[in-house]
C-alpha positions in Angstrom: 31.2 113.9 65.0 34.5 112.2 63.5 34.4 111.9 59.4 34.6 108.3 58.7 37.7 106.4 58.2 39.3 106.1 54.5 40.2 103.0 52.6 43.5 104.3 52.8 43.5 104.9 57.1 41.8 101.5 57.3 44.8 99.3 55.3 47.3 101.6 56.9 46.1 99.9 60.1 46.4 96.6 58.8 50.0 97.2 57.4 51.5 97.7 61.1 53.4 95.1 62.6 51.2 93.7 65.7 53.5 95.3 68.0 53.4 98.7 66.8 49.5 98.5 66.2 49.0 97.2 69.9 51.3 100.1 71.2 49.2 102.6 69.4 46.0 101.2 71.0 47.6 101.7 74.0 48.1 105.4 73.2 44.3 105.7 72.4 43.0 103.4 75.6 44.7 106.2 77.7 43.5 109.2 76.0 40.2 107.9 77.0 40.9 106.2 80.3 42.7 106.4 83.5 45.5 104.0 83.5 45.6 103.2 86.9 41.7 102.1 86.9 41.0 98.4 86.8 37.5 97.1 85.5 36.6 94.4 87.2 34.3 92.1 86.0 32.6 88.8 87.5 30.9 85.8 86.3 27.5 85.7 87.8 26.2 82.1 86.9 26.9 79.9 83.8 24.6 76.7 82.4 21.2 79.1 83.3 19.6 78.7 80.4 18.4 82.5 80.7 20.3 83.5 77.7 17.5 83.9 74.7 19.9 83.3 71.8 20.6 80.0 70.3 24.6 80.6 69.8 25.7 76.9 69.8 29.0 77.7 71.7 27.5 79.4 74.9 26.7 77.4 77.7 24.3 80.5 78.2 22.5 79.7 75.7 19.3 78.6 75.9 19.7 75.9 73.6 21.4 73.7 76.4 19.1 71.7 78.7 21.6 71.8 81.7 18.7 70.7 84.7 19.0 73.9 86.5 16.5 76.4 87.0 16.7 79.1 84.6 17.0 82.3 86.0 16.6 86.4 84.5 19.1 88.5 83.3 20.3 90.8 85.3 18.8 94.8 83.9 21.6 97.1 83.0 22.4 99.5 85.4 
């Protein structure tokens, strides 16, 4: 297990300029990923209703009364 970050690791962070912070995320998104992979992702349905929070910007949510049917989450794989 990784000690936790420092006060000092954590500003030094926020003290790069945005181009040399998103260069060195790119250096640790490779470490720990295959470049040349894509993850693809899809949206499944929107305005279900099947969405159990209330969050008052997500047409998810279950807060909405769109008229459709609601449907069930799909279970994690």
């Amino acid at each position: 297990m990784e000690k936790p970050w420092t006060l000092s690791q954590a500003r030094a962070l926020f003290d790069l300029p945005f181009f040399a912070l998103l260069f060195q995320a790119q250096q640790v998104h490779r470490q720990h990923f295959d470049p040349q992979q894509i993850q693809i992702s899809t949206l499944l349905s929107i305005k279900t209703g099947a969405c159990p929070e209330k969050c008052k910007y997500c047409p998810q949510s279950a807060r909405y009364k769109t008229g459709l049917k609601a449907e069930r989450l799909l279970e994690v794989q």
